[in-house]
Every structure is written in C-alpha cells, then in structure tokens.
C-alpha positions as CSV (number, residue, x, y, z in Angstrom):
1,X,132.6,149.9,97.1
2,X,135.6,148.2,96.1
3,X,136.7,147.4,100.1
4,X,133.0,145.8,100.2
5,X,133.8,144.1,97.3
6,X,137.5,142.6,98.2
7,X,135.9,141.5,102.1
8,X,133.4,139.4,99.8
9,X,135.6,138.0,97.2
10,X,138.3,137.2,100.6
11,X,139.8,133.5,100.1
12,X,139.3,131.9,103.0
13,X,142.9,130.8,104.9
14,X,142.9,126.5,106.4
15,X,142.4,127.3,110.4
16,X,146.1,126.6,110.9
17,X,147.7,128.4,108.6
18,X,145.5,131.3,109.7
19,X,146.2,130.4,113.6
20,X,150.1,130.8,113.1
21,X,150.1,133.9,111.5
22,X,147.9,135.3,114.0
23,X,149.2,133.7,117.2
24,X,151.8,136.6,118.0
25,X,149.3,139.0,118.1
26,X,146.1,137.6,119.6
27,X,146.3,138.0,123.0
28,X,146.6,141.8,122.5
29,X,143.4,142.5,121.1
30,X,141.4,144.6,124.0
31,X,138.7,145.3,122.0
32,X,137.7,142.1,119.8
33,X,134.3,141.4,120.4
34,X,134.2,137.4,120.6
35,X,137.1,137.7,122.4
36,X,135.2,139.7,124.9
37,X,132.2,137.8,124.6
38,X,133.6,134.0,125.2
39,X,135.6,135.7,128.3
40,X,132.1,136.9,130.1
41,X,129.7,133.9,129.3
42,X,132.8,131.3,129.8
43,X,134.1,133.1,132.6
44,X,130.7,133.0,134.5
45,X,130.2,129.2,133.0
46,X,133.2,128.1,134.1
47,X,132.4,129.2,138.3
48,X,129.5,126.8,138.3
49,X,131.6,123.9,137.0
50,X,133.0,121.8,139.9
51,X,136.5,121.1,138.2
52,X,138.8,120.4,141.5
53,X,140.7,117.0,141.3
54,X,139.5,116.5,137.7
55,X,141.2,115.9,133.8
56,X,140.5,118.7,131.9
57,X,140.8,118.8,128.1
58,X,140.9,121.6,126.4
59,X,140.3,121.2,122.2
60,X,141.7,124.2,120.8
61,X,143.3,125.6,123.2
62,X,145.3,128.2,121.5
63,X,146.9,130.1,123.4
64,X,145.4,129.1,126.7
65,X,142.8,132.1,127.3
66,X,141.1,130.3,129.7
67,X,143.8,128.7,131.6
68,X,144.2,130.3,134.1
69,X,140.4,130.3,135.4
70,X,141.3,126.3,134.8
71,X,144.2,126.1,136.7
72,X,142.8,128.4,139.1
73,X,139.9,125.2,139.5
74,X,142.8,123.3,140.8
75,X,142.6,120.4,138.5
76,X,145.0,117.0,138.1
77,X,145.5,116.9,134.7
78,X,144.7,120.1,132.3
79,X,146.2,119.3,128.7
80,X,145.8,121.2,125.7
81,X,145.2,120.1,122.2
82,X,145.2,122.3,118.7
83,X,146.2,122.6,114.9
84,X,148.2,125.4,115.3
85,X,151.6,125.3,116.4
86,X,152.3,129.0,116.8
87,X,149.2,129.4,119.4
88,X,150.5,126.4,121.5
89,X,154.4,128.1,121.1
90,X,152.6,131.5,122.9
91,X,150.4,129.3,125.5
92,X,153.6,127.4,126.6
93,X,155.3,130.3,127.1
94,X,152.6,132.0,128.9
95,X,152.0,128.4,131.4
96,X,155.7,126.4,131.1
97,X,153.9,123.6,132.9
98,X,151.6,123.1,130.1
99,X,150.8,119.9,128.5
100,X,150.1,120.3,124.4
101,X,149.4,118.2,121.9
102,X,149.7,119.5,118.0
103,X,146.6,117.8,116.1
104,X,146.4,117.3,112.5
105,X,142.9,115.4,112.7
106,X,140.3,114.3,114.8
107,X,142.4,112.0,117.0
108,X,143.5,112.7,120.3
109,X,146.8,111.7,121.3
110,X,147.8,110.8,124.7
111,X,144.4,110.3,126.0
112,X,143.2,106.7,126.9
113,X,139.2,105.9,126.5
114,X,137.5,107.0,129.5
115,X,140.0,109.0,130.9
116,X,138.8,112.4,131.0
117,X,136.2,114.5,133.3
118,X,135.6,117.6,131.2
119,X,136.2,118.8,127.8
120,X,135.9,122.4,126.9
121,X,136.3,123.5,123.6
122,X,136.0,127.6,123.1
123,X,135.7,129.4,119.8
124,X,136.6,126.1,117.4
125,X,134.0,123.8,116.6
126,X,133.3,126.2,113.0
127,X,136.8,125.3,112.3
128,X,135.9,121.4,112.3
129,X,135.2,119.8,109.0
130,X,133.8,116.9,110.0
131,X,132.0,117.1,113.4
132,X,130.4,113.8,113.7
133,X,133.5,112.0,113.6
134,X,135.4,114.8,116.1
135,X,132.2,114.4,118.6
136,X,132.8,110.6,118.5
137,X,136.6,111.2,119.1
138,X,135.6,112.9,122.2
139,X,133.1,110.6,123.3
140,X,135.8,108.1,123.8
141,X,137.8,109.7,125.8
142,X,134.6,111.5,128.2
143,X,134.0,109.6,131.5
144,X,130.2,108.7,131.7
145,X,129.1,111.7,133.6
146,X,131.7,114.2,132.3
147,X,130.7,117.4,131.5
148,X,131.3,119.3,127.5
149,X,131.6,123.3,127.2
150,X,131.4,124.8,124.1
151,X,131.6,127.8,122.5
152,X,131.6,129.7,119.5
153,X,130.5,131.9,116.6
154,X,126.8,131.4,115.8
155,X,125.9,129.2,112.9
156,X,123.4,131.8,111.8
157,X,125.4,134.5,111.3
158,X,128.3,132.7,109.8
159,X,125.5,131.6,107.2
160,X,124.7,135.2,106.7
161,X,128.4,136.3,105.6
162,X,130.4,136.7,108.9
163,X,133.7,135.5,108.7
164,X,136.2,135.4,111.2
165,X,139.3,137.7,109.9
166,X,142.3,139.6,111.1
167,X,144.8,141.8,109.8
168,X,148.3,140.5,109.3
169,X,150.8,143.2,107.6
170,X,147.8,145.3,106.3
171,X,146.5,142.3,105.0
172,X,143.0,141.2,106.2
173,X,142.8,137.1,106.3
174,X,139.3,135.4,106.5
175,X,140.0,132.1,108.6
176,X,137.7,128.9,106.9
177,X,134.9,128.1,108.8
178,X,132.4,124.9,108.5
179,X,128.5,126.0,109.6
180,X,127.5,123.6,111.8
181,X,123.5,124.1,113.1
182,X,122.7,124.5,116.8
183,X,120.4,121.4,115.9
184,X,122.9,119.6,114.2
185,X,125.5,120.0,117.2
186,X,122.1,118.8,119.7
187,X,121.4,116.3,117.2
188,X,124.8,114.4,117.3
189,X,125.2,114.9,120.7
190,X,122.4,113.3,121.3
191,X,123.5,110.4,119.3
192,X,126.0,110.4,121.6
193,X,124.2,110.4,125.0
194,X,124.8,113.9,125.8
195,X,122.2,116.1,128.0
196,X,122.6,119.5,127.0
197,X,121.6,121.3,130.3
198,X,122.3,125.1,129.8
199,X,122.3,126.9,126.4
200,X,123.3,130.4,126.3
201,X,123.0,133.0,123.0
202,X,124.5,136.6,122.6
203,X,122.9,139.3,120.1
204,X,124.3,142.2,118.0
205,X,122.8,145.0,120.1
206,X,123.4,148.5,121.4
207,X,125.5,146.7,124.2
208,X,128.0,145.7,121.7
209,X,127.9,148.8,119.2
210,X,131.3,150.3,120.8
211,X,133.1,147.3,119.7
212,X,132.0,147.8,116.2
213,X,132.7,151.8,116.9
214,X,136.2,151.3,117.8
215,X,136.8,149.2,114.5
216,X,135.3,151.7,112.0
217,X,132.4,148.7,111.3
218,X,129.0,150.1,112.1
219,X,128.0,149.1,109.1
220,X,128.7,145.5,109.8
221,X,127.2,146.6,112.9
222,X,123.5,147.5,111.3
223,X,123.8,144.7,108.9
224,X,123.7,142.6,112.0
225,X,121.9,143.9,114.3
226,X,119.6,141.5,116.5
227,X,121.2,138.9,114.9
228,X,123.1,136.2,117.6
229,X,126.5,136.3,117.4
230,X,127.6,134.1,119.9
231,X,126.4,130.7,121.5
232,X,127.4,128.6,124.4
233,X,126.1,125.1,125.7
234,X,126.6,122.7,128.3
235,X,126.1,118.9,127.9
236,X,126.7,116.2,130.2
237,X,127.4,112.5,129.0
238,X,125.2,110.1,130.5
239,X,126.4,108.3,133.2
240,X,125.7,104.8,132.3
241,X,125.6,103.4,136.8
242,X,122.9,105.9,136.8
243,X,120.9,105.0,133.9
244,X,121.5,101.6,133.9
C-alpha cells in the first residue's frame, strides 16, 4: 500500500533535469517497453521513408536511438536538437560526426526557414508545454512537401495515471509530461497544412505482458490492459507548387 501510495504522490521532475540524470543509463535498458515499441513501429516507418540526399531533423534526439537507421538512409544533413545536455554528451559520443543543438525553448537554432526535408520527433512531444507554438516553430523550418514522424506515449493513458519514470540510485523519478490529444495534435497540424497519411496505435496486451513480468508490474499490467500505449503518425506538409 504505501509503494502505491509514494508512485501516486511522485513529484514530477522538468524533462531536462530528468533526461541528465538518466542519460548514462538509457541505452542499457533491454527490456523497457516503449523503448521496444518506438524501435519496431519507427524502425518499420522509417524503411518506407525515402530519406537519401535529404536534411533530417531530429527534435529530441537524445541519445541518437534512431541514428543509425538515419544515417544508414544516407542523408546530407542529419542534426540533432534537445533539452538535455547529458543525452546529446552520450549521442556525440556514440556518432562523433554529429551535429547537436542544446534547446531551451521552442526555437530552433541553426536552421533557416524552409530548409529542412524531414522532421522526426520520437518519444517527446508529452514533454512539450506549449505545442502550438513548437508545431509552428517546425513549420518554418519544413520544406512544402516535407514529411513529420512522430512518436510517443499515448495521450490516453498518460490521462489515466501513466507516467514516464526511472530509477536513479534507488530512487524512482517521474519525468513531467503535458497530455496533448491525438485530436489536438491532428487539429494544429491541420492548422498548419499538414496531411497526416498513416497513423499507427499499440495496446497493452498479452504481447506485451513479459515486459511488465520482467519489471515485477503486472499489476500496472491489468490496470492497463487494452488500453493504447503507444501512437505513431505521419504527416506531410503541403506542398504549395502542387496545390497552388
């Protein structure tokens, strides 16, 4: 009782703060299960993306899990962007050709309007407070035409009490998060002029349970079960030439 009780009294830790203790240790997690997740359905995303030739931004990048699908894609320009400082330190070492920025806000240094093909953002957008204003800082910098990948927690269960936590010296930290609707996210985007052409949601079901096994959490497990856990969606900015 009094373990359920500390999880739901948790103070929640700013994304950065959170991010830097955790950076040392979160590539070596083999059996997280949004870890697990965002690898399959980006992995399999990222193979039908035509990214040869092309400027790829990634918004927090951390420490570069999908880099080297990306550089694998053979792009020009793949730069990476995010609030932590310790998850950039462990993605430069990881790729020493790497190009990071360390953000504060919404802004994105180093990038002229119009300058960029494709935008993937993996496992973040809950972190961002305001989400209007971050889309709109993307939209500058998208080519018309370019294509947006994002994943991340599901809204619904966040709203039902998930949280997003490690362990840190015995200490479990809850990182803030911001629910953000799938309609809200389809909403702004099409404010924006994005298309959003594939759309992909993951459940808590009996494929999953071992994860929850492994970390002594079934009954997180059957507190959530059939519940989404995980979404992914794919927009495409208009391209004005085509439209008119």
């Amino acid at each position: 009782m009094f373990k359920k009780l500390k999880r739901f009294f948790l103070r929640d830790t700013a994304s950065d703060k959170a991010y830097n203790q955790w950076s040392e240790e979160y590539d070596n997690q083999p059996d997280n299960l949004m870890l697990a997740l965002d690898e399959e359905i980006i992995g399999k995303m990222l193979e039908e993306i035509p990214l040869q030739g092309k400027t790829i931004v990634d918004i927090g990048c951390g420490t570069g899990r999908h880099w080297q699908k990306l550089f694998a894609s053979k792009p020009a320009l793949l730069l990476g962007y995010d609030v932590s400082e310790g998850m950039l330190e462990m993605l430069n070492k990881k790729f020493p050709q790497a190009k990071t920025y360390h953000i504060k806000g919404e802004h994105l240094p180093g990038l002229e309007d119009h300058s960029c093909d494709f935008i993937i953002s993996t496992l973040t957008v809950a972190h961002i407070n305001n989400l209007e204003n971050t889309l709109n800082e993307w939209d500058r910098v998208l080519k018309p035409g370019a294509g947006i990948l994002i994943s991340d927690f599901h809204p619904d269960l966040l709203a039902k009490g998930g949280k997003r936590t490690f362990k840190k010296d015995g200490e479990l930290i809850s990182i803030k998060n911001y629910i953000h609707s799938i309609d809200k996210i389809k909403k702004i985007a099409g404010q924006l002029g994005w298309q959003a052409v594939r759309f992909i949601e993951r459940n808590v079901d009996e494929q999953v349970k071992h994860f929850y096994e492994k970390q002594n959490a079934l009954p997180v497990y059957k507190k959530f079960f059939g519940e989404p856990v995980i979404y992914a969606i794919y927009l495409i900015k208009a391209d004005v030439a085509a439209t008119g």
